[in-house]
RODO-2510 file (C-alpha; in nm, 4 decimals, decimal comma):
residues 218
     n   res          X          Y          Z
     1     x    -1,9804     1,2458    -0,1137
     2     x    -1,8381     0,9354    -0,2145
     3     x    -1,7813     0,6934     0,1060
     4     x    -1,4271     0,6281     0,0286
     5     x    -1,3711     1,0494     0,0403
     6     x    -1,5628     1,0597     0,3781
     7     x    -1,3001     0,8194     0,5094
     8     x    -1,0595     0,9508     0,3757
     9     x    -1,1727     1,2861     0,5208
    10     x    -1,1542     1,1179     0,8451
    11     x    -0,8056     1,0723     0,8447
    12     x    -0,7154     1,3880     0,6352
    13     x    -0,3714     1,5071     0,8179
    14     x    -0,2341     1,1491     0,8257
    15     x    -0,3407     1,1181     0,4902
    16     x    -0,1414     1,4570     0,3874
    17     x     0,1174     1,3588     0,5759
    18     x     0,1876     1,0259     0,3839
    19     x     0,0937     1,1467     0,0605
    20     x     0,3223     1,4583     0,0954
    21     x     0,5777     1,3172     0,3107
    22     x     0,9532     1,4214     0,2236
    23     x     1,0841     1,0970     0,1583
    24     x     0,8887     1,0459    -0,1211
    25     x     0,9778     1,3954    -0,2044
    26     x     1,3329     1,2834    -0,2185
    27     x     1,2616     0,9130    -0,3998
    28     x     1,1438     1,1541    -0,6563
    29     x     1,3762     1,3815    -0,7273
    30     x     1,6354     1,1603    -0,7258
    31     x     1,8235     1,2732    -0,3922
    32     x     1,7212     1,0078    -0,1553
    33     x     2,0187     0,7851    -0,0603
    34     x     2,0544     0,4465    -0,1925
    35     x     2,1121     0,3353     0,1822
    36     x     1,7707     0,4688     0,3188
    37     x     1,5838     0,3480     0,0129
    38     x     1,7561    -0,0212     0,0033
    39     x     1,6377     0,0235     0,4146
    40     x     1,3064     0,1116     0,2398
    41     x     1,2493    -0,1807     0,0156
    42     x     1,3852    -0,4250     0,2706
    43     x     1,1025    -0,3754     0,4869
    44     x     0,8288    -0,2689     0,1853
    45     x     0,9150    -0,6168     0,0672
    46     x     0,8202    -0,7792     0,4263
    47     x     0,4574    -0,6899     0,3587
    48     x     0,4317    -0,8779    -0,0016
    49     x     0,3380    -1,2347     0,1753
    50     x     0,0620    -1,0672     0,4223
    51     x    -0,0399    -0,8291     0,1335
    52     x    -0,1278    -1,1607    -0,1304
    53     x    -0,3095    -1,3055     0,1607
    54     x    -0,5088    -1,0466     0,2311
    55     x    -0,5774    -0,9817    -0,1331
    56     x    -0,6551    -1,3453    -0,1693
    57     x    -0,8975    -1,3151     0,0993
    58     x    -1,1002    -1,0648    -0,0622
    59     x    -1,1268    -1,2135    -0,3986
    60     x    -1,2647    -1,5436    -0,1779
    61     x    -1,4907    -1,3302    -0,0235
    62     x    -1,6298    -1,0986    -0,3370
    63     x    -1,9646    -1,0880    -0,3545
    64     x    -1,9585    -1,1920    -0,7318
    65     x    -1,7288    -1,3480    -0,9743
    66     x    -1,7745    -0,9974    -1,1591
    67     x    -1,6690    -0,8631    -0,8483
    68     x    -1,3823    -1,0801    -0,7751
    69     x    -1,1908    -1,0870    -1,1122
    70     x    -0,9406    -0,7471    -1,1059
    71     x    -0,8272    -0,8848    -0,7686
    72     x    -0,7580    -1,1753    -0,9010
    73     x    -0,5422    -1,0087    -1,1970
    74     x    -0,4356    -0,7645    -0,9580
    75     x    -0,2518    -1,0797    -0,7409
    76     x    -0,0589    -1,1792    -1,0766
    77     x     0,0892    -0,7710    -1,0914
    78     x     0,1934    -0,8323    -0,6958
    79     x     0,3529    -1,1919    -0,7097
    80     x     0,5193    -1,1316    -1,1057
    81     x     0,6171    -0,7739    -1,1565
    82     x     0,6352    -0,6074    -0,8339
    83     x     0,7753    -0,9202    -0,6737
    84     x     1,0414    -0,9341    -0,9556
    85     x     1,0954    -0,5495    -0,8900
    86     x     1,1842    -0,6110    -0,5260
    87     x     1,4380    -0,8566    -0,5924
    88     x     1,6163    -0,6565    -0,8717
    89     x     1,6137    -0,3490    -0,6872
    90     x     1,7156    -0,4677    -0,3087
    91     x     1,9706    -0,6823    -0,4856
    92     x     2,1096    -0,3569    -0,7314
    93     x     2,1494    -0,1675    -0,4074
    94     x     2,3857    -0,4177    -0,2260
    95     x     2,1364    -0,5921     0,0100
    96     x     2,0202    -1,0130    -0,0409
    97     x     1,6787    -1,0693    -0,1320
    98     x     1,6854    -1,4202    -0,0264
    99     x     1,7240    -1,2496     0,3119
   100     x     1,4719    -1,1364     0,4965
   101     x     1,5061    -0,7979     0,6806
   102     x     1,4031    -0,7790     1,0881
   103     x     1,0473    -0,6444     1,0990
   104     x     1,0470    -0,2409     1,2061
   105     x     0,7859    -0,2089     1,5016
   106     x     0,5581    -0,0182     1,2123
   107     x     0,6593    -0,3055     0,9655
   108     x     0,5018    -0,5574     1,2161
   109     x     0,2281    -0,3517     1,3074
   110     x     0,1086    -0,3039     0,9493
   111     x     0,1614    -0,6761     0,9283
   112     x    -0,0933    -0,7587     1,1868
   113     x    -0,3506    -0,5463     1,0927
   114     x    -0,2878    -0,7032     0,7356
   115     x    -0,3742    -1,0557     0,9241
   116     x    -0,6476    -0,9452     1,0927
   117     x    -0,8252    -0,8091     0,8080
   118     x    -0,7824    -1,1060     0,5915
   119     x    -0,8452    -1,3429     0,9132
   120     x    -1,1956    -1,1195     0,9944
   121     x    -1,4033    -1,2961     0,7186
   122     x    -1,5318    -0,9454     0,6377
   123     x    -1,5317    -0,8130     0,3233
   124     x    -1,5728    -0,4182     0,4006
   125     x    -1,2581    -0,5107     0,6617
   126     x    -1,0699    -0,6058     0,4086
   127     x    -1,1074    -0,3534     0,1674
   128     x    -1,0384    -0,0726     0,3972
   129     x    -0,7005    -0,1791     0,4730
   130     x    -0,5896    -0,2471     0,0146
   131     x    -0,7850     0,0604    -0,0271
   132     x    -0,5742     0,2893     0,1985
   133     x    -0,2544     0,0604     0,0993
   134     x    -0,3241     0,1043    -0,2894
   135     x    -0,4560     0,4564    -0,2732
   136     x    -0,2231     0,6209    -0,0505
   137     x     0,0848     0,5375    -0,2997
   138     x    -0,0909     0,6322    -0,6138
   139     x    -0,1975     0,9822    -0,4664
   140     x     0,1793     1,0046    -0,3628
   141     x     0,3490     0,8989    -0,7156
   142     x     0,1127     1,0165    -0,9580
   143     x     0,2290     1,3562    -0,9306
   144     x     0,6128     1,2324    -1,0301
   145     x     0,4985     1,0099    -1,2920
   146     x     0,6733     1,1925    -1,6122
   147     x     0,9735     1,1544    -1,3660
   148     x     1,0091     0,7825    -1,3323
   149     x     1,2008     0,6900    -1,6847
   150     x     1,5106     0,9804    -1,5817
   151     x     1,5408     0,8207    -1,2525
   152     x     1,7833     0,5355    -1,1681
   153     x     1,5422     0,2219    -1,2107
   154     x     1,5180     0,1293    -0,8284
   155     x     1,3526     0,4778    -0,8148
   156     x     1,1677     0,5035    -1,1314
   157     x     1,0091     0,2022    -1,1316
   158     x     0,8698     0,1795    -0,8079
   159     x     0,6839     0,5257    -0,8865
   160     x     0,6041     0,3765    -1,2548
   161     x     0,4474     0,0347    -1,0641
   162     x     0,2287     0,2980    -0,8328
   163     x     0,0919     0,5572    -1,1576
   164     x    -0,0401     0,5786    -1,4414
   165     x    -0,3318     0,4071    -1,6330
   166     x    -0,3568     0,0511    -1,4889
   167     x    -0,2788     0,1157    -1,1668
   168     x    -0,5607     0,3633    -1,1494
   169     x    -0,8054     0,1325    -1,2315
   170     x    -0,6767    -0,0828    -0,9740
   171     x    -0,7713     0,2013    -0,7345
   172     x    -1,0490     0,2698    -0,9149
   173     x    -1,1963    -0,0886    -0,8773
   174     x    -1,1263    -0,1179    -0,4871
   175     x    -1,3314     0,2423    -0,4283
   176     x    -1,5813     0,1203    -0,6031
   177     x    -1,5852    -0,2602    -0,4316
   178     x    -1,5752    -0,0282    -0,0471
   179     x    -1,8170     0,2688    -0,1543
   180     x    -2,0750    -0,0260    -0,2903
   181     x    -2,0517    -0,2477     0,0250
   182     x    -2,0470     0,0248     0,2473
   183     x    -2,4209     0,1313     0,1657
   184     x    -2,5022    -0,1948     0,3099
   185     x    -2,3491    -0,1721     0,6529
   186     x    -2,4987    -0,0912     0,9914
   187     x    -2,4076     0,1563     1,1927
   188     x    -2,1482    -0,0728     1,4082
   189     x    -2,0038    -0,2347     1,0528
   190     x    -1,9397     0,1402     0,9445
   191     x    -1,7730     0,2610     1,2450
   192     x    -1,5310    -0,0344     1,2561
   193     x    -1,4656     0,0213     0,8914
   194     x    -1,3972     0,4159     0,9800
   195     x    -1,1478     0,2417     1,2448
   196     x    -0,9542     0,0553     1,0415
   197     x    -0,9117     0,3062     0,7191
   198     x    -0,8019     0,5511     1,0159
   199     x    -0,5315     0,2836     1,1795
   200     x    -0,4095     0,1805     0,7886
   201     x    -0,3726     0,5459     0,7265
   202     x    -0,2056     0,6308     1,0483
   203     x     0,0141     0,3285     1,0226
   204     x     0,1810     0,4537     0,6850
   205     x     0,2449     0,7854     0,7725
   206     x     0,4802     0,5874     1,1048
   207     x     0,5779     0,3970     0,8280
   208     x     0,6959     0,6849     0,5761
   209     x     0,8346     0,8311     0,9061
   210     x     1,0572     0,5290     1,0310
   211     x     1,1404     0,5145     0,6452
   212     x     1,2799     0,8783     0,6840
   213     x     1,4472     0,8468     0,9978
   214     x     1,6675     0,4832     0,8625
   215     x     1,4223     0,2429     1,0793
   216     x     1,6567     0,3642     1,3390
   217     x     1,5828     0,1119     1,6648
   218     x     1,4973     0,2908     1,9912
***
């Protein structure tokens, strides 16, 4: 078994749960509100600035040039397209881009482990929180992918950004980068890798939930 599947294994309801989770179910079909999914974006969107870091961070810390290139191309998809995406979509759905949303307690959450990863000078750290980030979604939109160009575009082309070809290989690349470093962790390095996966994984799913529920305060 691949390491990236035993992880993944590890945190197999959570996983489920985010990669199944009804509101994706309903950005899919179509029936998801444009309230709850301009609510979505606004704090999806909060994570871009902690998400280049951290991907920043890992190309620094690459073991290789070889190694470090598709991050590096990957950072010009996050800060040009998706970025662009963002600010199209919050703005189409009557919210201000230029304004930042409040951070959700899971929003801010998922920012600090974000930080810490890309603050922990470890590679395998690193990876385990983009590999659960990147991951998760394309397990979640591939199956709506023939979907996305019937959809209003704030729907369609977030699940178009998270399928198909390209970002596969994207997914493909950051297994790969986690299953070959893990082989060359101790025991300790491995179980605080198995910790964070499990948090990142665990953190979505409150994330997918919150998203669901309207980020309703308590």
């Amino acid at each position: 078994m691949r390491p990236t599947d035993h992880l993944k294994d590890l945190s197999a309801d959570d996983w489920i749960a985010v990669t199944r989770h009804p509101f994706t179910e309903a950005l899919a079909d179509g029936t998801l509100s444009e309230g709850a999914m301009l609510r979505y974006l606004e704090q999806d969107h909060l994570f871009l600035a902690g998400f280049v870091r951290l991907l920043a961070s890992a190309v620094a810390h690459a073991p290789s040039l070889p190694d470090a290139i598709p991050a590096a191309q990957f950072l010009g998809l996050i800060t040009g397209p998706e970025n662009t995406y963002f600010l199209r979509a919050i703005a189409a759905l009557g919210g201000d881009p230029d304004t930042p949303a409040t951070p959700a307690p899971v929003t801010a959450e998922f920012q600090a482990l974000m930080a810490q990863a890309a603050e922990s000078k470890r590679y395998e750290q690193m990876l385990a929180v983009l590999v659960v980030a990147e991951w998760s979604y394309l397990d979640w939109a591939t199956p709506y992918a023939d979907r996305a160009d019937d959809l209003p575009f704030w729907f369609g082309e977030w699940i178009a950004l998270h399928s198909g070809g390209g970002f596969e290989g994207v997914v493909a690349y950051l297994r790969d980068q986690l299953d070959s470093v893990w082989h060359r962790l101790d025991e300790p390095e491995r179980r605080a890798v198995e910790a964070t996966l499990g948090l990142a994984v665990a953190l979505e799913r409150r994330f997918f939930d919150a998203a669901q529920d309207g980020f309703a305060q308590p």
